[in-house]
Backbone as XML, in Angstrom:
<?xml version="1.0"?>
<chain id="A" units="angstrom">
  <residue number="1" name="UNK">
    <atom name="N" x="0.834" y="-1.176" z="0.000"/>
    <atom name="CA" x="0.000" y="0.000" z="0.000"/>
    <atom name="C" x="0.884" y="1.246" z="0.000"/>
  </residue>
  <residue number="2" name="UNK">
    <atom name="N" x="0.984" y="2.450" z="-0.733"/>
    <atom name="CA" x="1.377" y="3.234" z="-0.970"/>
    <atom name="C" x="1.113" y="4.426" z="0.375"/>
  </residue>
  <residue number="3" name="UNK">
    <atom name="N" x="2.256" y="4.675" z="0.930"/>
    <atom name="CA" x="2.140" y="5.518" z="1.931"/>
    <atom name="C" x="1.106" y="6.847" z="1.663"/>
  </residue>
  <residue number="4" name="UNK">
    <atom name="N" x="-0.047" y="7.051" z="2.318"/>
    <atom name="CA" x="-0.532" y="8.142" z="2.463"/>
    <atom name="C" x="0.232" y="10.194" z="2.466"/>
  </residue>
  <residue number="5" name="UNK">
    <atom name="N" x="-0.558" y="10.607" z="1.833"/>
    <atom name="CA" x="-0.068" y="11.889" z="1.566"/>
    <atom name="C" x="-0.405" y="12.523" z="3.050"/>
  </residue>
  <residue number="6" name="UNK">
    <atom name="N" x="0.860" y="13.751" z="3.088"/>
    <atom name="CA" x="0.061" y="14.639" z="4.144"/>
    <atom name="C" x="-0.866" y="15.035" z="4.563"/>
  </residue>
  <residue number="7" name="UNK">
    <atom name="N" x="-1.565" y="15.384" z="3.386"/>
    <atom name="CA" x="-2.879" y="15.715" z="3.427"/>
    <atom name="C" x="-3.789" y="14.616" z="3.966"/>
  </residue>
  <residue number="8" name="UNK">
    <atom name="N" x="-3.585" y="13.264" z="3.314"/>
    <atom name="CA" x="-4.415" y="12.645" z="4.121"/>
    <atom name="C" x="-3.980" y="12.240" z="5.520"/>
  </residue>
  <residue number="9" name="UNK">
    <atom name="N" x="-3.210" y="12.158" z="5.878"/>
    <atom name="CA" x="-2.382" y="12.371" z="7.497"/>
    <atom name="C" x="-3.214" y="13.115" z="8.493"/>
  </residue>
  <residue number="10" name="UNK">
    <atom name="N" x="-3.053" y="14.364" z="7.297"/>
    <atom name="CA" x="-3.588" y="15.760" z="8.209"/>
    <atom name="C" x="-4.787" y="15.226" z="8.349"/>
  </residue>
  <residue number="11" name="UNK">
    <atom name="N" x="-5.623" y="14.386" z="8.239"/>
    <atom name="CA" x="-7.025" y="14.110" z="8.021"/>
    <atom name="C" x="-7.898" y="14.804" z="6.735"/>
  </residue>
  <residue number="12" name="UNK">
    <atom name="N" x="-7.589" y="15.939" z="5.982"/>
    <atom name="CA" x="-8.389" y="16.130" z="4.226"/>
    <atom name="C" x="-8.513" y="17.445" z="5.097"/>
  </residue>
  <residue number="13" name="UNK">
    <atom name="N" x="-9.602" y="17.836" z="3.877"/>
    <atom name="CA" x="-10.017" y="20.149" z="4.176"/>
    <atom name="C" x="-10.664" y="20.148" z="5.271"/>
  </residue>
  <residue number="14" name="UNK">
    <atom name="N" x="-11.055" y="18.871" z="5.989"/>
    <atom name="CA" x="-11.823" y="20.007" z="7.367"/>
    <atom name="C" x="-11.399" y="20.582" z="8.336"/>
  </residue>
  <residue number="15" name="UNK">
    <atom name="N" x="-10.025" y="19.082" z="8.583"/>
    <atom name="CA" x="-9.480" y="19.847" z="9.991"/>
    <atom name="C" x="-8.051" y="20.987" z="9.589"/>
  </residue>
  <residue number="16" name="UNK">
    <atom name="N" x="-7.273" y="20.640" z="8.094"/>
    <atom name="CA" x="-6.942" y="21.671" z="7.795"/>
    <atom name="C" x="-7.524" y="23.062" z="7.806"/>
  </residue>
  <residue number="17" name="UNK">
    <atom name="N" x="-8.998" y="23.365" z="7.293"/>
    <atom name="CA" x="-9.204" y="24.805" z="7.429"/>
    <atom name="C" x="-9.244" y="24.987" z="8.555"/>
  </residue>
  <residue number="18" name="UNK">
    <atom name="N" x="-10.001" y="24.077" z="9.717"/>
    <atom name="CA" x="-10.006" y="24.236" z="11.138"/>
    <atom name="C" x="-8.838" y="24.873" z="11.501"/>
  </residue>
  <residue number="19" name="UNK">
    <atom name="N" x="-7.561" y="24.286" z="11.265"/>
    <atom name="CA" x="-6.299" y="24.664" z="11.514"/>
    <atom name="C" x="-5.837" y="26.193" z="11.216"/>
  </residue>
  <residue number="20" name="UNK">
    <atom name="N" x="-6.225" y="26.592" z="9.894"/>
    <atom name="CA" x="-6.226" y="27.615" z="9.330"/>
    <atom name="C" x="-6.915" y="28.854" z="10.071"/>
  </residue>
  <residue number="21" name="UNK">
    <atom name="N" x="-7.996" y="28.329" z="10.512"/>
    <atom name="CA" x="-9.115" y="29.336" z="10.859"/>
    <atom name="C" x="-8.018" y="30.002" z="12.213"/>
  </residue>
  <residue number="22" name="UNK">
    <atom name="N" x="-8.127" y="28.665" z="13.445"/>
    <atom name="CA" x="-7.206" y="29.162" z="14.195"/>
    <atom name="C" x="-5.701" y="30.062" z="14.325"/>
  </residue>
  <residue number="23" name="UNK">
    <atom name="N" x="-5.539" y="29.717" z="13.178"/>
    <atom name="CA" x="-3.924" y="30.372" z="12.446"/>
    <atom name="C" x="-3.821" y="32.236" z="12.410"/>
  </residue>
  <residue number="24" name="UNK">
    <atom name="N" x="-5.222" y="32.096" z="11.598"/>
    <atom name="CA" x="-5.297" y="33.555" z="11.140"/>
    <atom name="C" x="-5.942" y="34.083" z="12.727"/>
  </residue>
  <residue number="25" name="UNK">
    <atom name="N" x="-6.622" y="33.850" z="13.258"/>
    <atom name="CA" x="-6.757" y="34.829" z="14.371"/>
    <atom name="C" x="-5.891" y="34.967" z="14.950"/>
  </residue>
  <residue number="26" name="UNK">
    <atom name="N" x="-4.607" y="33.848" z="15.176"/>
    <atom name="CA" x="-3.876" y="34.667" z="16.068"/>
    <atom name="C" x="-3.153" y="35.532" z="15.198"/>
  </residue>
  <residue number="27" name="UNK">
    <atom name="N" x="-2.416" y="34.970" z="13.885"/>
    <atom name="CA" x="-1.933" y="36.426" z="13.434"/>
    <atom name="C" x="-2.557" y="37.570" z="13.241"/>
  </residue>
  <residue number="28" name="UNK">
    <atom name="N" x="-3.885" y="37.353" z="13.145"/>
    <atom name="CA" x="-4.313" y="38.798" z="13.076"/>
    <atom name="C" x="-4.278" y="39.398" z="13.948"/>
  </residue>
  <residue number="29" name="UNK">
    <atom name="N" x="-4.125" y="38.728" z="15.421"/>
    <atom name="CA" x="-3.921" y="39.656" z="16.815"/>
    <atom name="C" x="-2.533" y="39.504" z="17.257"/>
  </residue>
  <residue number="30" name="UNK">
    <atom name="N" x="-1.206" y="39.017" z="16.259"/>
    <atom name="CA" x="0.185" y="39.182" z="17.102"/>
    <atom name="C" x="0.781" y="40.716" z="16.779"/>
  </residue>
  <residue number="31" name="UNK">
    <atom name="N" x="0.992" y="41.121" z="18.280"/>
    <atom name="CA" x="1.296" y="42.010" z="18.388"/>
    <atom name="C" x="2.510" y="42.154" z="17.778"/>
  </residue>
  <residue number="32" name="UNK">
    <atom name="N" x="3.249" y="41.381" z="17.607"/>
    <atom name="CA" x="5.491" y="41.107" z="17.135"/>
    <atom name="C" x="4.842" y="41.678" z="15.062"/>
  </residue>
  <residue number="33" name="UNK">
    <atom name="N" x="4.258" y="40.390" z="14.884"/>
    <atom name="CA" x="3.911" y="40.901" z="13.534"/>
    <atom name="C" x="3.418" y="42.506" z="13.282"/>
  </residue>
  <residue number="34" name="UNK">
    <atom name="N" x="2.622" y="42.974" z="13.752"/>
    <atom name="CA" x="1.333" y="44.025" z="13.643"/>
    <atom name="C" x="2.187" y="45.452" z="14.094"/>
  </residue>
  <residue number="35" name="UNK">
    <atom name="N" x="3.174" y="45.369" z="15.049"/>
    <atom name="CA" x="3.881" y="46.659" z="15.345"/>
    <atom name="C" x="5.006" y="46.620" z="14.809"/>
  </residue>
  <residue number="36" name="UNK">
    <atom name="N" x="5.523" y="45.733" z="14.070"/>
    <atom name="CA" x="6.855" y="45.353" z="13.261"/>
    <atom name="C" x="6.840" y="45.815" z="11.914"/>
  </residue>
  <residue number="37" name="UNK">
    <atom name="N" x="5.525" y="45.417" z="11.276"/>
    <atom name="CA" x="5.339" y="46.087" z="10.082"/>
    <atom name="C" x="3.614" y="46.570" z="9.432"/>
  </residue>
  <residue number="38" name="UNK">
    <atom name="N" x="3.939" y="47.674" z="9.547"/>
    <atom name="CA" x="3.069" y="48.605" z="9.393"/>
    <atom name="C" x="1.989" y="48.288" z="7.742"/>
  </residue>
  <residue number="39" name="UNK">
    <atom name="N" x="2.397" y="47.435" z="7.275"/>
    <atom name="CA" x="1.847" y="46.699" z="5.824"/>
    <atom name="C" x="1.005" y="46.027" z="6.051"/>
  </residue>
  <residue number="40" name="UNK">
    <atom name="N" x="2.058" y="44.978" z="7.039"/>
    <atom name="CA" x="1.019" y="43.937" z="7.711"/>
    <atom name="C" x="-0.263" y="44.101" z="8.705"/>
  </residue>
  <residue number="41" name="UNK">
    <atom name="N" x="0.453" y="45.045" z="9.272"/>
    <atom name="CA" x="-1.132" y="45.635" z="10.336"/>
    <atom name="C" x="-2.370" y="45.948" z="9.453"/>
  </residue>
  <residue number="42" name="UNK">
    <atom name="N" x="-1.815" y="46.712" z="7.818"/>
    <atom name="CA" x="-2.608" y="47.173" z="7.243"/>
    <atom name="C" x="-4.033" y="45.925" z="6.833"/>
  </residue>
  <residue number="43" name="UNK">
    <atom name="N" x="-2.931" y="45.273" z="6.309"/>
    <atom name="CA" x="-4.147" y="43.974" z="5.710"/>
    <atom name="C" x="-4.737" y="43.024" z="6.684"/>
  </residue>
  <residue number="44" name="UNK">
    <atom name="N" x="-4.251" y="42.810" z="8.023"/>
    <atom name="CA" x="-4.461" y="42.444" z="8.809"/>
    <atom name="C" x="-6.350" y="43.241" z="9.123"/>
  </residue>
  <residue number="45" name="UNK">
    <atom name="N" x="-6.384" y="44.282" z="8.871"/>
    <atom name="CA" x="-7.394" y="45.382" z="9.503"/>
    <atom name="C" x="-8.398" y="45.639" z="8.478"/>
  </residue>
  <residue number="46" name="UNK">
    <atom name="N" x="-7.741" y="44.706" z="6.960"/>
    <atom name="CA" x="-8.795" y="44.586" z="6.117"/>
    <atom name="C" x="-10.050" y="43.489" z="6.301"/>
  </residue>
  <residue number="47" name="UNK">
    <atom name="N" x="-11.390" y="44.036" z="5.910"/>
    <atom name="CA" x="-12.432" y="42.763" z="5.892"/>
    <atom name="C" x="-12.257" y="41.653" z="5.031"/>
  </residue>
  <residue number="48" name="UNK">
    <atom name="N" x="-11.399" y="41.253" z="4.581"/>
    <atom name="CA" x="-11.288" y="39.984" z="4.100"/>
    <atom name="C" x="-10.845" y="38.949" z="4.984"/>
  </residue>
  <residue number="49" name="UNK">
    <atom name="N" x="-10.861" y="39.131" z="5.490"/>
    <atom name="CA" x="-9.940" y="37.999" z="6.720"/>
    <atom name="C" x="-10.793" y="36.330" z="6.424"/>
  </residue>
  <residue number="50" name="UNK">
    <atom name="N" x="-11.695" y="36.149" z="5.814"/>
    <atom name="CA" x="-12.795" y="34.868" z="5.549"/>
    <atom name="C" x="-11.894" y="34.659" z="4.502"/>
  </residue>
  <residue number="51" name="UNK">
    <atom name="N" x="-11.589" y="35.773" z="3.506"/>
    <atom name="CA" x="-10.847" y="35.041" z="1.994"/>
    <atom name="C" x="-9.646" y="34.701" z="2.009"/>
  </residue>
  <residue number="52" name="UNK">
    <atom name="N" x="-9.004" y="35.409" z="2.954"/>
    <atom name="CA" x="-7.543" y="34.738" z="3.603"/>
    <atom name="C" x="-7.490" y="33.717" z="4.383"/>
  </residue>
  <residue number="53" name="UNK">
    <atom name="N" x="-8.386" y="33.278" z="5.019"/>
    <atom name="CA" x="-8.680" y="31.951" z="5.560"/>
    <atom name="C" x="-8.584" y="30.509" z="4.326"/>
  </residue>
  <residue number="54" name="UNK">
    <atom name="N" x="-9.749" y="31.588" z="3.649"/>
    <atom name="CA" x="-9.678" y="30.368" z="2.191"/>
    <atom name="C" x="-8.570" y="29.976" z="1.486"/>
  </residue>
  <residue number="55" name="UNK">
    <atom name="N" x="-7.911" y="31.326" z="1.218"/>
    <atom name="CA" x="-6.873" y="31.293" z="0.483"/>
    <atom name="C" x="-5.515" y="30.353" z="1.166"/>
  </residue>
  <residue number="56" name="UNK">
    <atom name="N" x="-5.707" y="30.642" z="2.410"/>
    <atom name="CA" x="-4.823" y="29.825" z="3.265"/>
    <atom name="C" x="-4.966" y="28.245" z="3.258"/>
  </residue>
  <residue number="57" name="UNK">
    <atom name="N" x="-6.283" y="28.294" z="3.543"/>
    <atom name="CA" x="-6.777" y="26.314" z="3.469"/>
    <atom name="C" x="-5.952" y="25.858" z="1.814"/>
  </residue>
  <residue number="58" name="UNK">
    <atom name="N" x="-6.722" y="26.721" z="1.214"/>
    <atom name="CA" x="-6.572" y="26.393" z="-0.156"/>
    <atom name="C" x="-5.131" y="25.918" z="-0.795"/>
  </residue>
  <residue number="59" name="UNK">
    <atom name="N" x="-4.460" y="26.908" z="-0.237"/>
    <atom name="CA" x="-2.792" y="26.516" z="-0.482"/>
    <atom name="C" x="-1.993" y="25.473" z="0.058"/>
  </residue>
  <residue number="60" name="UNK">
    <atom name="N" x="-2.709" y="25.343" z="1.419"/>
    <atom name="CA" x="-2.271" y="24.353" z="2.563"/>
    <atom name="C" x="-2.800" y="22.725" z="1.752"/>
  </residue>
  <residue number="61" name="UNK">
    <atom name="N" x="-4.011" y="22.740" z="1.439"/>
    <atom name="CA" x="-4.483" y="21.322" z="0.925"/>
    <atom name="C" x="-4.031" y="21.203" z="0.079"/>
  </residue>
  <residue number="62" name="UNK">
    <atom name="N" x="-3.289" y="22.230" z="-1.217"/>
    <atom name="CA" x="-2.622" y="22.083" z="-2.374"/>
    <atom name="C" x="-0.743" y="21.236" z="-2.099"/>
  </residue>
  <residue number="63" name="UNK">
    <atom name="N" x="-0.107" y="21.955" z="-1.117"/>
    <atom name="CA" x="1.180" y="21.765" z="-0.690"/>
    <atom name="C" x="1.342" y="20.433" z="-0.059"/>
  </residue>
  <residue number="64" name="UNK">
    <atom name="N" x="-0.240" y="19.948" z="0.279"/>
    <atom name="CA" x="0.267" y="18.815" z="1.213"/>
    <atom name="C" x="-0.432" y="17.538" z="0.625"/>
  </residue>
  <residue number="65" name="UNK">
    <atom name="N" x="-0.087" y="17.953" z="-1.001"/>
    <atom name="CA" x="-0.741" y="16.143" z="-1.503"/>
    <atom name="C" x="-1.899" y="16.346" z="-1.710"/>
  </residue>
  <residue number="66" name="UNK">
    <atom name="N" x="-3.255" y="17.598" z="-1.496"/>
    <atom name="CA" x="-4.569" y="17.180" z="-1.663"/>
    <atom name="C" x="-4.441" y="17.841" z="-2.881"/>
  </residue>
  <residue number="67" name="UNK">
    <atom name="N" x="-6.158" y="17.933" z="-3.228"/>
    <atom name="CA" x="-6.415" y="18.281" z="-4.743"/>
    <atom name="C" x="-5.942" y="19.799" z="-4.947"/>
  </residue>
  <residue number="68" name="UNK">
    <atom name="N" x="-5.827" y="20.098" z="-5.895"/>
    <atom name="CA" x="-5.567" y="21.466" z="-7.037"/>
    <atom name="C" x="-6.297" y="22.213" z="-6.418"/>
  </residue>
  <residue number="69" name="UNK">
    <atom name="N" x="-6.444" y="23.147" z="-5.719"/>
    <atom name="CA" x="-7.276" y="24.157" z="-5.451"/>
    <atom name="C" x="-7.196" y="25.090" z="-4.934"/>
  </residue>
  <residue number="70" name="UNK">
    <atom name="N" x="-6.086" y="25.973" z="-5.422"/>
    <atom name="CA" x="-5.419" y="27.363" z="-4.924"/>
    <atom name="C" x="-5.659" y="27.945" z="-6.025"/>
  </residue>
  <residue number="71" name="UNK">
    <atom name="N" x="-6.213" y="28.796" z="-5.678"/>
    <atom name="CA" x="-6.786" y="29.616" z="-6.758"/>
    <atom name="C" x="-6.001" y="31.609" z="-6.886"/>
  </residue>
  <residue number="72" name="UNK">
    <atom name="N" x="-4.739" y="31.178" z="-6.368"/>
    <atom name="CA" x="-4.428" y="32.768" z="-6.031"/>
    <atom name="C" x="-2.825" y="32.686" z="-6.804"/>
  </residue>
  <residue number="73" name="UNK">
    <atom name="N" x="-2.164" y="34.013" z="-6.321"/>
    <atom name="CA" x="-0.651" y="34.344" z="-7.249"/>
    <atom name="C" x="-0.011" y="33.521" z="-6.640"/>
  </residue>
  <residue number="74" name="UNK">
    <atom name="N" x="1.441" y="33.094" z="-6.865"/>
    <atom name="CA" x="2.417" y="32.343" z="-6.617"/>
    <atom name="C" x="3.228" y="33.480" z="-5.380"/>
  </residue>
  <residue number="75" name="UNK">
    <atom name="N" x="3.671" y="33.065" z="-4.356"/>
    <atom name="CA" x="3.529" y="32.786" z="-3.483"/>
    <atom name="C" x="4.441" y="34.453" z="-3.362"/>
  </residue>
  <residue number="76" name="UNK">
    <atom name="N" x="5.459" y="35.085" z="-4.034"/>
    <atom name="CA" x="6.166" y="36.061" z="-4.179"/>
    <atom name="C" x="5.327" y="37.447" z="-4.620"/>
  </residue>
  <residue number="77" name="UNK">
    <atom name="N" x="4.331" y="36.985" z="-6.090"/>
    <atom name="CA" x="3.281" y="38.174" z="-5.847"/>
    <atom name="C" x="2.331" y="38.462" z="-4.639"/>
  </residue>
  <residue number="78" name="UNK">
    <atom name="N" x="2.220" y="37.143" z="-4.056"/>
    <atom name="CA" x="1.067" y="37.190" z="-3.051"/>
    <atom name="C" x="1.506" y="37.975" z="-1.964"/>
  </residue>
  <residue number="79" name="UNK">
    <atom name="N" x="3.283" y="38.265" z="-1.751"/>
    <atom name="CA" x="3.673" y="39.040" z="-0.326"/>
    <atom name="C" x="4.754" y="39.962" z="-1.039"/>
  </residue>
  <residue number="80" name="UNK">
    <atom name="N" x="5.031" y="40.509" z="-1.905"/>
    <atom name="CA" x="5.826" y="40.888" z="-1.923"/>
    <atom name="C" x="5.468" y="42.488" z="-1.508"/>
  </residue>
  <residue number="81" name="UNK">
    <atom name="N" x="3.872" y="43.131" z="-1.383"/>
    <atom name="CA" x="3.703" y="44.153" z="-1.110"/>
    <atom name="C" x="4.098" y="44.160" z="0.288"/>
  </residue>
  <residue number="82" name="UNK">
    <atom name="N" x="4.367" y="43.422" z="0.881"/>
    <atom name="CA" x="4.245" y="43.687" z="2.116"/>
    <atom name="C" x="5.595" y="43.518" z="2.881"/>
  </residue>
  <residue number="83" name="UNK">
    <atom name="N" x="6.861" y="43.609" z="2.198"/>
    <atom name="CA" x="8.356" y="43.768" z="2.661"/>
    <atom name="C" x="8.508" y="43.076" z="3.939"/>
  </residue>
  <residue number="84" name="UNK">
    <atom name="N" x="8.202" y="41.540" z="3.897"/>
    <atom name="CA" x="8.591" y="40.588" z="5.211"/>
    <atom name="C" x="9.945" y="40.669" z="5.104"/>
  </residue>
  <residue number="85" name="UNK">
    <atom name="N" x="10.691" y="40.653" z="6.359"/>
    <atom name="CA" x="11.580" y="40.130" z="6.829"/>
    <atom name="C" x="11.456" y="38.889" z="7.444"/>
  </residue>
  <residue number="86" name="UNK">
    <atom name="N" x="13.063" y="38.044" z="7.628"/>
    <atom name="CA" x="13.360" y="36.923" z="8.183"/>
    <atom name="C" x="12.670" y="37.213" z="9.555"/>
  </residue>
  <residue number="87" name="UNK">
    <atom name="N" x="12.607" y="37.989" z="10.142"/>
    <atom name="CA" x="12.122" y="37.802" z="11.475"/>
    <atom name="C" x="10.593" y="37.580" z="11.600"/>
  </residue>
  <residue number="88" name="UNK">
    <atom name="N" x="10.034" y="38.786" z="10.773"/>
    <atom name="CA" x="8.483" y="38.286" z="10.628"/>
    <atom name="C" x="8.345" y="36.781" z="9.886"/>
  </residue>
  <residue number="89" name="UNK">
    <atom name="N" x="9.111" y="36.666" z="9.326"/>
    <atom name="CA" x="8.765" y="34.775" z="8.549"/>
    <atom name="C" x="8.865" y="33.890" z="9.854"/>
  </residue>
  <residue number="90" name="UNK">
    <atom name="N" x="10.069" y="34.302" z="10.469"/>
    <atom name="CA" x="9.737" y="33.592" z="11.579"/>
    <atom name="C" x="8.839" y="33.758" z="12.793"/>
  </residue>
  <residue number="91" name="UNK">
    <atom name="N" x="8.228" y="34.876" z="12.739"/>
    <atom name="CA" x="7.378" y="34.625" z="14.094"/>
    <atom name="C" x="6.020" y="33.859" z="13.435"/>
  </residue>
  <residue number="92" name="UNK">
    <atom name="N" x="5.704" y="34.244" z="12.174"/>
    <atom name="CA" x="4.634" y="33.900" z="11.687"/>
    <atom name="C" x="4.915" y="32.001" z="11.246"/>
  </residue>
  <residue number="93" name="UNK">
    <atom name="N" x="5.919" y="31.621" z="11.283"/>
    <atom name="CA" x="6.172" y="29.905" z="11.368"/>
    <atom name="C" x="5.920" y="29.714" z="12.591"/>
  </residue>
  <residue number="94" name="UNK">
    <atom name="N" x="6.632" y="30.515" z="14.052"/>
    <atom name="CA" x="6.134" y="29.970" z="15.142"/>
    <atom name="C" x="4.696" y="29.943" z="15.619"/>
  </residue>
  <residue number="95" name="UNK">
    <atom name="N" x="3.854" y="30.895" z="14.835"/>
    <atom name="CA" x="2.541" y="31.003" z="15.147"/>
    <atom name="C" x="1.591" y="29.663" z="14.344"/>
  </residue>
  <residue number="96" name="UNK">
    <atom name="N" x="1.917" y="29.391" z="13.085"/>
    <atom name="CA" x="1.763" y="28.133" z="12.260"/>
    <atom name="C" x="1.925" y="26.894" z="13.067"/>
  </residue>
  <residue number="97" name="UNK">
    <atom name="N" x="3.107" y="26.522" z="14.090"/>
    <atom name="CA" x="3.967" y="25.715" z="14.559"/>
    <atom name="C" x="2.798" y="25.220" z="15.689"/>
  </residue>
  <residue number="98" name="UNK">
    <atom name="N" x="2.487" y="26.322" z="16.141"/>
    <atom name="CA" x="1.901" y="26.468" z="17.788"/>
    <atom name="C" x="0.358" y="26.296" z="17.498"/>
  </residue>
  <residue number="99" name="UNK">
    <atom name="N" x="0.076" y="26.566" z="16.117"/>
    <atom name="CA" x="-1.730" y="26.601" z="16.104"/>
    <atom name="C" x="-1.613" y="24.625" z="15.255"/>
  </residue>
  <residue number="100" name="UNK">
    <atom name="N" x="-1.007" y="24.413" z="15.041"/>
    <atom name="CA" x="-0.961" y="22.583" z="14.502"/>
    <atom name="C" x="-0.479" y="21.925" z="15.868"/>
  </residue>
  <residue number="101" name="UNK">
    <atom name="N" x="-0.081" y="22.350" z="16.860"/>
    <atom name="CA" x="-0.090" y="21.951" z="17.916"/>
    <atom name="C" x="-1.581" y="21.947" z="18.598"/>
  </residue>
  <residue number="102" name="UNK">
    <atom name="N" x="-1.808" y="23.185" z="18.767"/>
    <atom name="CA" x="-3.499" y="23.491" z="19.153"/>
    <atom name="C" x="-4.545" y="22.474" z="18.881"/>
  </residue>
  <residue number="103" name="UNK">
    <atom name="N" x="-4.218" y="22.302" z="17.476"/>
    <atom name="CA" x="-5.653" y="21.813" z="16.928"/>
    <atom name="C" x="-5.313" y="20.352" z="17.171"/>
  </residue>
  <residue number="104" name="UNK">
    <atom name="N" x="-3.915" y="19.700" z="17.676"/>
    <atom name="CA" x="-3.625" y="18.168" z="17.473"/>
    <atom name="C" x="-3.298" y="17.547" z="16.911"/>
  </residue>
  <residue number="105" name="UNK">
    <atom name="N" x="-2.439" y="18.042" z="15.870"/>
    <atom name="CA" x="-1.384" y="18.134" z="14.959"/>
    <atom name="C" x="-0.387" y="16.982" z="15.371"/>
  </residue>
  <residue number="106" name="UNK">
    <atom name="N" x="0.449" y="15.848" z="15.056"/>
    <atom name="CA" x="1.095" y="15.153" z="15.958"/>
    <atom name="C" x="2.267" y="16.131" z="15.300"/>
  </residue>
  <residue number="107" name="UNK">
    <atom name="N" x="3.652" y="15.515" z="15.858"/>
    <atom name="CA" x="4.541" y="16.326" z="15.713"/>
    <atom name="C" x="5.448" y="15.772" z="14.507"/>
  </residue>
  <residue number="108" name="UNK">
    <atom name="N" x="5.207" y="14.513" z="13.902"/>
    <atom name="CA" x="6.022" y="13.719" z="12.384"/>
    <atom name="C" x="4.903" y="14.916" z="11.956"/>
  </residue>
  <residue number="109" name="UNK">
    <atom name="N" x="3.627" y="14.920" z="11.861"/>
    <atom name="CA" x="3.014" y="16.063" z="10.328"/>
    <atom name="C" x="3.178" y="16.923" z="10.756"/>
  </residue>
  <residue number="110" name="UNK">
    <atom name="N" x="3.458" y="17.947" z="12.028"/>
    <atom name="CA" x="3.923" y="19.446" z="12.130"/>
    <atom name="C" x="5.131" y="19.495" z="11.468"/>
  </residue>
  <residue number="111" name="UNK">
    <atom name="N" x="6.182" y="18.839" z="11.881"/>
    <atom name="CA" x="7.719" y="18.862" z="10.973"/>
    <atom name="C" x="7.932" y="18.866" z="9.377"/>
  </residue>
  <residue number="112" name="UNK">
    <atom name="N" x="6.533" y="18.234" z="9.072"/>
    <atom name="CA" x="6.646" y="17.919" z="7.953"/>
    <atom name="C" x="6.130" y="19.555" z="6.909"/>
  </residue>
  <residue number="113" name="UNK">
    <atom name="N" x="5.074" y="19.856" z="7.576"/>
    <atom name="CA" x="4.455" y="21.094" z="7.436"/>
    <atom name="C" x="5.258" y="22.061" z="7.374"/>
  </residue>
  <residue number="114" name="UNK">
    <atom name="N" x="6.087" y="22.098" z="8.230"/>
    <atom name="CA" x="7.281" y="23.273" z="8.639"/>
    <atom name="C" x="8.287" y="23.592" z="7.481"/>
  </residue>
  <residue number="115" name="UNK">
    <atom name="N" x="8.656" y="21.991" z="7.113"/>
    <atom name="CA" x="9.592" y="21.864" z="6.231"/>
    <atom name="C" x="9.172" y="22.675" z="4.673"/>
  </residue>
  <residue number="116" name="UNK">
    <atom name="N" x="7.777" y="22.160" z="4.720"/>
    <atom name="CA" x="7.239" y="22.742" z="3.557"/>
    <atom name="C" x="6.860" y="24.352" z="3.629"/>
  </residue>
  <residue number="117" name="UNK">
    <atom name="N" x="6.664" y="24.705" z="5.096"/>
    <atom name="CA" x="6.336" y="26.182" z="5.088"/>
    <atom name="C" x="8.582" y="27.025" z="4.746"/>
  </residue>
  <residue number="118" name="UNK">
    <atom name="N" x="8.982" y="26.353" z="5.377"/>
    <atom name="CA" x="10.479" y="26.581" z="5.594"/>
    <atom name="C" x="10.993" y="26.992" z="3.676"/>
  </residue>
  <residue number="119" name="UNK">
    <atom name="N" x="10.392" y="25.959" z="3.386"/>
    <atom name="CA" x="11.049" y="25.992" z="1.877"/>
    <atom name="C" x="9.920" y="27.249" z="0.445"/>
  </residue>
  <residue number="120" name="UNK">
    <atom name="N" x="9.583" y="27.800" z="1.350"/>
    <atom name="CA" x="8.899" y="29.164" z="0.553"/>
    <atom name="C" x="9.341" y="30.520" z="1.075"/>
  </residue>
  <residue number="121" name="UNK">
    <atom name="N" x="10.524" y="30.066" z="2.732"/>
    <atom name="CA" x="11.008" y="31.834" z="2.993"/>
    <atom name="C" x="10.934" y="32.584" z="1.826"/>
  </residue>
  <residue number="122" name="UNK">
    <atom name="N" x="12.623" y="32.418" z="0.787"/>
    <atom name="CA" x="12.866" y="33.091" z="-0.077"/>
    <atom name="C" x="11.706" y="33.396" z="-1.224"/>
  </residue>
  <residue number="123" name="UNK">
    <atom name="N" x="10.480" y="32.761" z="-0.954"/>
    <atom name="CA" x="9.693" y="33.295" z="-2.219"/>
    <atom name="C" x="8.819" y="34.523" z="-1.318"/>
  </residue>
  <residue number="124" name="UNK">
    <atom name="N" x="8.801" y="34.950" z="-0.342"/>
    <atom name="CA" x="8.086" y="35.598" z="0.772"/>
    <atom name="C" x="8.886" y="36.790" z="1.459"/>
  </residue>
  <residue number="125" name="UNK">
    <atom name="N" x="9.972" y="36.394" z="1.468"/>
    <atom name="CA" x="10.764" y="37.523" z="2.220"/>
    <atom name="C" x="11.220" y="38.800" z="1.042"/>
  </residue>
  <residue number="126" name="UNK">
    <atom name="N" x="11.007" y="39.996" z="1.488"/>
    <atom name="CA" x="11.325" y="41.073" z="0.786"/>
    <atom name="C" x="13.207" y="41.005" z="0.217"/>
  </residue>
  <residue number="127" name="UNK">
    <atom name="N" x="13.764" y="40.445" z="0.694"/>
    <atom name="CA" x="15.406" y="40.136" z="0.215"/>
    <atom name="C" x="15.140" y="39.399" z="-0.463"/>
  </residue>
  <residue number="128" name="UNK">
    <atom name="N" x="14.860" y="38.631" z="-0.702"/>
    <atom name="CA" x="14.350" y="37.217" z="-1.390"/>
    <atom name="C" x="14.351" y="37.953" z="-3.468"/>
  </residue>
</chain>
């Protein structure tokens, strides 16, 4: 039998968006992100926060083995307005790290997750 994908690991889109859902509230309320860069506070304070949820599931079920269904820019248009630094990449992995913990995440598919969030810094970071 052919080892299962992450995605199905993760259990499929429900408890991923679950995951997601939790994700974005806390970044939308970390203070390290939000007073660090003034971009990010911006969109943070926009009403879309439901389509960034989506957009988030969406990418997440795409990266981890599930079906095709990211429907947005590649991953450099998607941030480049917003001049991340290495430090914001990293608080926003530890916030990723800590909400797949939350939801019950074991820690072989958090690592695995990481690895895959790890390997898009340079398409995300403003040096990049």
């Amino acid at each position: 039998m052919a080892e299962q994908s992450l995605y199905e690991r993760l259990g499929g889109a429900y408890p991923i968006a679950s995951a997601v859902d939790y994700l974005i509230d806390r970044l939308h309320t970390n203070q390290t992100l939000n007073q660090a860069n003034d971009k990010v506070a911006d969109f943070h304070a926009t009403p879309y926060k439901a389509g960034y949820k989506f957009m988030v599931t969406a990418w997440s079920i795409e990266v981890t083995g599930g079906p095709a269904c990211y429907p947005g820019r590649d991953m450099f248009e998607a941030h480049k307005h917003l001049g991340l630094t290495d430090y914001e990449f990293d608080v926003t992995a530890h916030e990723i790290r800590n909400s797949l913990y939350q939801v019950g995440v074991p820690r072989t598919e958090v690592d695995e997750f990481m690895d895959i969030v790890e390997s898009y810094r340079s398409k995300v970071i403003a040096a990049a």
